[in-house]
C-alpha positions in Angstrom: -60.5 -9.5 -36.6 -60.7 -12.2 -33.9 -57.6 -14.0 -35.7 -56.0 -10.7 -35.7 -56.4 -10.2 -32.2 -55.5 -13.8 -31.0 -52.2 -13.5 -33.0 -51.3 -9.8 -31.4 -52.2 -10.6 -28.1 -50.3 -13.9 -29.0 -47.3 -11.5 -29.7 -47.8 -9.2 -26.9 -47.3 -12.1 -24.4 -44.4 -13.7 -26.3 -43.2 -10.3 -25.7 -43.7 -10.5 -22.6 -42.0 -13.3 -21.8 -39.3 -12.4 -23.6 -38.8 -9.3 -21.5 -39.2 -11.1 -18.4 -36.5 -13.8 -19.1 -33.9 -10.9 -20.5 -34.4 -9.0 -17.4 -33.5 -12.3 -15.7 -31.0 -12.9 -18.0 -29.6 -9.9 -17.2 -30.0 -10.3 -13.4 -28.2 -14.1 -13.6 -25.0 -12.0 -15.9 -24.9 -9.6 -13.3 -24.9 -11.5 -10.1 -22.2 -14.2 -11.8 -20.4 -10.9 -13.0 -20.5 -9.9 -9.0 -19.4 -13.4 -8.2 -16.2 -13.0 -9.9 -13.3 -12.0 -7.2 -10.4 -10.4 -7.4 -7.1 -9.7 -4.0 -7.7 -5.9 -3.8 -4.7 -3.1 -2.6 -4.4 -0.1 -1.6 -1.3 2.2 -2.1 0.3 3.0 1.4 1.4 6.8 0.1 3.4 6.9 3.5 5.7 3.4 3.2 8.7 3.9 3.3 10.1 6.3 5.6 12.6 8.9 4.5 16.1 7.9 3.8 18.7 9.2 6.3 21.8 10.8 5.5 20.2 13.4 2.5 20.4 10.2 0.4 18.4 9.6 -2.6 18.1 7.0 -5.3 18.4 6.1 -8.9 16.9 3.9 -11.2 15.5 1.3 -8.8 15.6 -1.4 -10.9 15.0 -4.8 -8.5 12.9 -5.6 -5.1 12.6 -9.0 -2.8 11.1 -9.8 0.0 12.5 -11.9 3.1 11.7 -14.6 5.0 11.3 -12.0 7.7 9.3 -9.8 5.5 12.1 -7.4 5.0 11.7 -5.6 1.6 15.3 -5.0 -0.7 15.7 -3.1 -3.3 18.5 -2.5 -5.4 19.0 1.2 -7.4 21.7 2.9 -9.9 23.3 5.7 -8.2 24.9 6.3 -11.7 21.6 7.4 -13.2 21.4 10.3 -11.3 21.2 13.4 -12.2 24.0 16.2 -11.4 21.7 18.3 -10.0 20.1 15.5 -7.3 23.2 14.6 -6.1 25.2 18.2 -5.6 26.4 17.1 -2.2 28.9 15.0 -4.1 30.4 18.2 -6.1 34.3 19.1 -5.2 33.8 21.3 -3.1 30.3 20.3 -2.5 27.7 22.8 -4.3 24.7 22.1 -1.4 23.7 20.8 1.7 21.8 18.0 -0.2 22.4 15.0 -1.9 24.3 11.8 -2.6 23.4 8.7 -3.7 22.5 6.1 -1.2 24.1 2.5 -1.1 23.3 0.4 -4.1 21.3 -2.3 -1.9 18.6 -1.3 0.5 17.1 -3.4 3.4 13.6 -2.0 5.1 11.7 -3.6 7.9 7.8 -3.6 7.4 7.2 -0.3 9.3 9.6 1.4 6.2 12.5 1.4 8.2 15.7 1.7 6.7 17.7 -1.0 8.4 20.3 -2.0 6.5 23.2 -0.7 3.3 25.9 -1.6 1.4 26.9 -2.5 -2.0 29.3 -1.6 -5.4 33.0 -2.9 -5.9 34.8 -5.0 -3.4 37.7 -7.5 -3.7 37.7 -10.8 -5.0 34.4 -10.0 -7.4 33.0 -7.6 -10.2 30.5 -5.5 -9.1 27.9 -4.7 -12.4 28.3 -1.4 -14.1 24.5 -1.0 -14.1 22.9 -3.6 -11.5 19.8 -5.0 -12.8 17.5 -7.1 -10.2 17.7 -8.3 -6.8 16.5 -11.7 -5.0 16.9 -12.9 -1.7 16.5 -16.6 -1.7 15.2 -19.2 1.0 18.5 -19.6 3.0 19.0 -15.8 3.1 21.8 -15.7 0.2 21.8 -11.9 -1.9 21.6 -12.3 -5.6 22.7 -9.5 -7.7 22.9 -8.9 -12.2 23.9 -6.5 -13.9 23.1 -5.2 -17.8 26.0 -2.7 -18.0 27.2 -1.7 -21.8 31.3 -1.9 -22.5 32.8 0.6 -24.4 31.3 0.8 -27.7 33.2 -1.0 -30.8 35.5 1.3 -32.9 33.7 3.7 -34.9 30.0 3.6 -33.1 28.6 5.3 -29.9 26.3 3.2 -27.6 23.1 4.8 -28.9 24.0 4.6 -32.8 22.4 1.2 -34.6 25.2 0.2 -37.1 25.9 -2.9 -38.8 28.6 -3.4 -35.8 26.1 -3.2 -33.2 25.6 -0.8 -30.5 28.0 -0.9 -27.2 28.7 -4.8 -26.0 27.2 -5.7 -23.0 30.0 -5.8 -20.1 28.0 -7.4 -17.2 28.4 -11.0 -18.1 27.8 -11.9 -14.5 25.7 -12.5 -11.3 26.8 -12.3 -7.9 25.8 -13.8 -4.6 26.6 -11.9 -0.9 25.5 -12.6 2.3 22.8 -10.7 3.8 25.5 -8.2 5.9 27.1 -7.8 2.1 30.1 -10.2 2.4 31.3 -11.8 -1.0 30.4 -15.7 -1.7 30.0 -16.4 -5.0 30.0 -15.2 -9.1 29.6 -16.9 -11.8 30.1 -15.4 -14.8 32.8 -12.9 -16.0 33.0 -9.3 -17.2 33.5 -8.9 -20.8 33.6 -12.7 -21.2 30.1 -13.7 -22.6 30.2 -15.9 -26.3 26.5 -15.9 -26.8 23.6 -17.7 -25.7 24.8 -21.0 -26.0 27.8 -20.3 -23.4 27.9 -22.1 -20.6 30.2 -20.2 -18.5 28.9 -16.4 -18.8 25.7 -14.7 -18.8 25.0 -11.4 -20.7 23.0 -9.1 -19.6 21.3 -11.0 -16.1 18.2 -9.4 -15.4 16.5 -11.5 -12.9 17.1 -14.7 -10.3 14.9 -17.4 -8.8 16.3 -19.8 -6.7 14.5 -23.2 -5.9 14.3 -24.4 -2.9 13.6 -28.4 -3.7 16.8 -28.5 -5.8 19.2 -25.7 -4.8 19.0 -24.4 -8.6 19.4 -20.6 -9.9 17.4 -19.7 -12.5 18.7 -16.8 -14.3 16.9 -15.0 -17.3 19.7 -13.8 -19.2 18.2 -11.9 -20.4 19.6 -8.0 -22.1 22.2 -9.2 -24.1 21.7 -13.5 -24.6 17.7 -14.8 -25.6 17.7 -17.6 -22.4 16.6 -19.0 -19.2 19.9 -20.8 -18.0 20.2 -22.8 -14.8 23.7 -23.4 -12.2 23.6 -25.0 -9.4 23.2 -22.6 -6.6 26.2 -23.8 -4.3 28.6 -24.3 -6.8 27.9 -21.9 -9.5 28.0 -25.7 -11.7 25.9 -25.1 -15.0 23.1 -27.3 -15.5 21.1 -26.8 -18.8 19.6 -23.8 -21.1 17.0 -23.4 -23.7 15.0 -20.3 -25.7 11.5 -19.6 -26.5 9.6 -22.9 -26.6 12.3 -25.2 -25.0 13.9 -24.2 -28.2 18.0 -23.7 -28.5 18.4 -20.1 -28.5 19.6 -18.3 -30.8 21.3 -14.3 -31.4 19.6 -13.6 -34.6 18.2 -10.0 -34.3 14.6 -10.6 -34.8 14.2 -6.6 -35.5 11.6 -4.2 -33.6 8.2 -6.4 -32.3 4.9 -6.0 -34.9 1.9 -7.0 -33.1 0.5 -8.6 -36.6 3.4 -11.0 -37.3 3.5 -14.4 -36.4 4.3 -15.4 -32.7 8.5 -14.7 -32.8 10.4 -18.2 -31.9 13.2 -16.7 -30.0 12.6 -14.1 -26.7 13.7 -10.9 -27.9 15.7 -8.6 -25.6 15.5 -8.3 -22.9 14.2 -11.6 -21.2 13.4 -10.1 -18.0 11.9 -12.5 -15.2 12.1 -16.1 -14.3 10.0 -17.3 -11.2 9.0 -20.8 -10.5 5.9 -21.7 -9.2 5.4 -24.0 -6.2 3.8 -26.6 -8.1 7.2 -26.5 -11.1 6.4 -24.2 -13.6 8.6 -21.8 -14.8 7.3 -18.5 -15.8 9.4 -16.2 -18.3 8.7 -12.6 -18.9 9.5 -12.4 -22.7 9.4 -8.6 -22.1 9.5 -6.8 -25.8 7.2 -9.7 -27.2 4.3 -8.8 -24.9 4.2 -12.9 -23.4 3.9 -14.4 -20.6 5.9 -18.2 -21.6 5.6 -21.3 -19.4 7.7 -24.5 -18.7 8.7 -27.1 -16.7 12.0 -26.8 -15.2 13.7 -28.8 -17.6 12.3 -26.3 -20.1 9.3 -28.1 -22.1 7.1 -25.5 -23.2 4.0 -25.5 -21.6 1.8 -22.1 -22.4 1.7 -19.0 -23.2 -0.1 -15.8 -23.1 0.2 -12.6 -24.9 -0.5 -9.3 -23.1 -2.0 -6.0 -24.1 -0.7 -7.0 -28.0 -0.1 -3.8 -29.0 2.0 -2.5 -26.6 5.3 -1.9 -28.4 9.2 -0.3 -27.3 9.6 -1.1 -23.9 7.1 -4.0 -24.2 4.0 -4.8 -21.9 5.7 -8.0 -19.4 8.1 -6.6 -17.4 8.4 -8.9 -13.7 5.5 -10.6 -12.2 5.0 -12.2 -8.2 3.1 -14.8 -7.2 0.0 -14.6 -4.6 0.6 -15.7 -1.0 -2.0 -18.4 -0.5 -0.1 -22.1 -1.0 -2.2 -22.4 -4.6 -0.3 -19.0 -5.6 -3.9 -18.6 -7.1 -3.1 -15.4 -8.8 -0.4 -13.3 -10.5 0.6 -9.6 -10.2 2.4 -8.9 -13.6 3.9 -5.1 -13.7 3.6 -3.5 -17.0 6.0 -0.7 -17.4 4.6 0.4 -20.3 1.5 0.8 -19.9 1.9 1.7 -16.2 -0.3 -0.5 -14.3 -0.4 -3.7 -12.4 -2.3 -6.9 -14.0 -4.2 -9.4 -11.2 -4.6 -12.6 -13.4 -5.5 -15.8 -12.4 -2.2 -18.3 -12.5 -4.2 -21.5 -14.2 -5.9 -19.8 -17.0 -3.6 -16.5 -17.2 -6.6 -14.6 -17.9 -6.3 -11.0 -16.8 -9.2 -10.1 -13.7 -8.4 -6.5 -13.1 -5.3 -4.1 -13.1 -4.6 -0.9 -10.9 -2.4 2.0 -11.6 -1.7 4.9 -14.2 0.9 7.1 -15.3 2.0 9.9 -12.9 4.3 10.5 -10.0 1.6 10.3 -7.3 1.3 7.2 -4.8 0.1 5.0 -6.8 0.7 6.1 -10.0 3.7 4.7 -12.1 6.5 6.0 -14.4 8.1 2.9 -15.9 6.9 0.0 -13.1 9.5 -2.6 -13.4 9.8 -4.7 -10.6 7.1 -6.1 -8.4 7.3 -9.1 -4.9 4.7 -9.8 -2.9 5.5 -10.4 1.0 3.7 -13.0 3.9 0.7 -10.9 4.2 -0.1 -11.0 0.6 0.9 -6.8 0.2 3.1 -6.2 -2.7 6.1 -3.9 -3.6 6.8 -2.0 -7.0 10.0 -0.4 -8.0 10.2 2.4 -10.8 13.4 2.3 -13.1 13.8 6.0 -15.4 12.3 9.1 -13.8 10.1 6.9 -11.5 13.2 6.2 -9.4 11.0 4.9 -5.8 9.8 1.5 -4.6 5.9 1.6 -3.7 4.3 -0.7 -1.4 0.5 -1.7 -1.8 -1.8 -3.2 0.5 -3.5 -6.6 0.4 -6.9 -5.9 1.6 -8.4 -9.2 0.9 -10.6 -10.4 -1.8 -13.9 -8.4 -3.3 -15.6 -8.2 -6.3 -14.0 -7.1 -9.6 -16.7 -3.6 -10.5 -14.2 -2.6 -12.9 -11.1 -4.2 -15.5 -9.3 -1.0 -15.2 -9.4 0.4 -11.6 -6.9 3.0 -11.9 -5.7 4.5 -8.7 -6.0 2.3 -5.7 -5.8 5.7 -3.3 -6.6 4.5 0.4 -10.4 4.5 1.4 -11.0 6.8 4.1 
């Protein structure tokens, strides 16, 4: 009985030790899970201001930030509806609206300061503009993914052996901040593929850098590429597909999440933005990936994002943080309608805010997303969502939750 005893006391205190040290355990996982810090926001429900002029917008479908921390965005007029625009009707059919100017300029306070945009002499305005960036000397870049008319015998939406409508916009442009004309490279109609030098296909986004004057273009709806000009002179420089690899037109079919990592982007590739430190990161949109590389296009890295995510595809744009490390990424999701806060070295996901709705700070198909000085950040919604959203840095704080919904203002 005495042995008995020895050996359950025995086990009683192992017990008890055990319990102690989980409950420390525990303790230790929570504190370093308190540790870990995130940049938090806040939607700003009234940014911006109402448009003058009973104007309203499209698809918004592009947004940059200044080097005065004036916010542009870029929107379709053509998307909209009959019924938002009956000002326009002959004779008009109400008091409101019309579409506003393709390009928008706001001041921080969500001022509308500035307008202008769509055909002009001497250059080829896009038949659906697609992405906006203002780069470090001031200079307006413009693409466009706009469909031709579709080849003999097929509509735009059928899928046929011939393929669906070809893609028209073949170009980017470059204006001055007031809207005057400077450059295009590129022609309407004119692209060969992804292997031509002389046209894009399809732009969706630009990224200029400001070491070596380049423009980074990922090109992007209708070619599988990042391609690279010389800013000034429009001069090609060099191309390359997923993993540095030539690229190539072969339709890959509709992403599966169980098949092998794809070796070509599918369509459309949909951001380019290079880090201060020189690495390019690529938004391979429909294959749910985040791809790195050097400017000269060595593959780096990569990272796949909610897998599963199919259609529209879960890597839309992303923006880099303010602080001179760019220590984390915002990546917009449009499919999933929220906002990812990663950390740049590891691209391992923190935290995301947002959800699907039409309230502040909800989503309906987020698509573009730039961060000004202050470290806020600005969303546009392409679709139905049709606004641009602005979100408030309030510093760092703990991450509580990976999924924090909506980031409505603290009263």
């Amino acid at each position: 009985m005495q042995i008995t005893f020895r050996a359950g006391a025995a086990f009683c205190a192992t017990l008890a030790i055990l319990g102690v040290g989980s409950v420390v355990l525990g303790k230790k996982a929570s504190v370093n899970a308190a540790s870990l810090q995130a940049p938090r926001f806040e939607v700003d429900p009234m940014w911006p201001k109402p448009l003058p002029n009973h104007w309203v917008i499209g698809n918004t479908i592009g947004v940059s930030v200044d080097s005065q921390d004036h916010v542009w965005i870029i929107h379709r007029a053509g998307s909209l509806e009959a019924k938002e625009i009956y000002q326009t009707a002959n004779p008009p059919a109400a008091e409101c609206c019309t579409p506003a100017p393709p390009v928008l300029e706001f001041d921080q306070a969500g001022n509308l300061i500035a307008s202008w945009g769509g055909p002009g002499p001497g250059y080829e305005w896009p038949d659906s503009n697609h992405g906006i960036t203002v780069d470090y000397k001031g200079n307006v870049w413009i693409g466009g993914n706009g469909r031709g008319p579709a080849p003999a015998g097929t509509t735009p939406s059928e899928s046929t052996p011939r393929g669906p409508a070809p893609f028209n916009d073949n170009m980017v442009l470059k204006f001055t901040q007031s809207g005057k004309f400077l450059m295009q490279i590129g022609h309407a109609g004119k692209s060969k593929g992804s292997n031509d030098v002389e046209n894009l296909k399809g732009a969706a986004k630009m990224f200029i850098d400001p070491k070596t004057d380049e423009l980074y273009v990922a090109d992007g709806y209708g070619n599988h590429r990042v391609i690279v000009f010389d800013a000034e002179t429009g001069k090609y420089k060099r191309h390359w597909g997923a993993y540095g690899n030539k690229p190539d037109d072969t339709n890959l079919g509709p992403y599966k999440p169980e098949d092998p990592p794809a070796q070509q982007f599918r369509n459309p590739v949909h951001c380019a933005e290079l880090s201060n430190d020189g690495l390019l990161y690529v938004c391979d949109r429909p294959n749910d990936r985040i791809q790195v590389f050097k400017p000269d296009g060595t593959f780096v890295k990569e990272v796949v994002i909610a897998k599963n995510t199919r259609g529209d595809g879960s890597v839309w744009d992303i923006a880099f943080s303010k602080d001179p490390q760019q220590k984390y990424i915002y990546l917009a999701d449009g499919a999933n309608e929220k906002i990812y806060v990663m950390l740049r070295d590891t691209l391992e996901i923190l935290t995301s805010f947002g959800d699907g709705g039409r309230q502040p700070g909800e989503f309906y198909a987020v698509h573009s997303i730039a961060a000004d000085s202050k470290g806020n950040i600005y969303t546009t919604e392409t679709y139905r969502g049709q606004r641009v959203q602005r979100f408030v840095y309030k510093g760092l704080a703990p991450v509580t939750k990976k999924d924090q919904g909506v980031v409505w203002p603290k009263l």
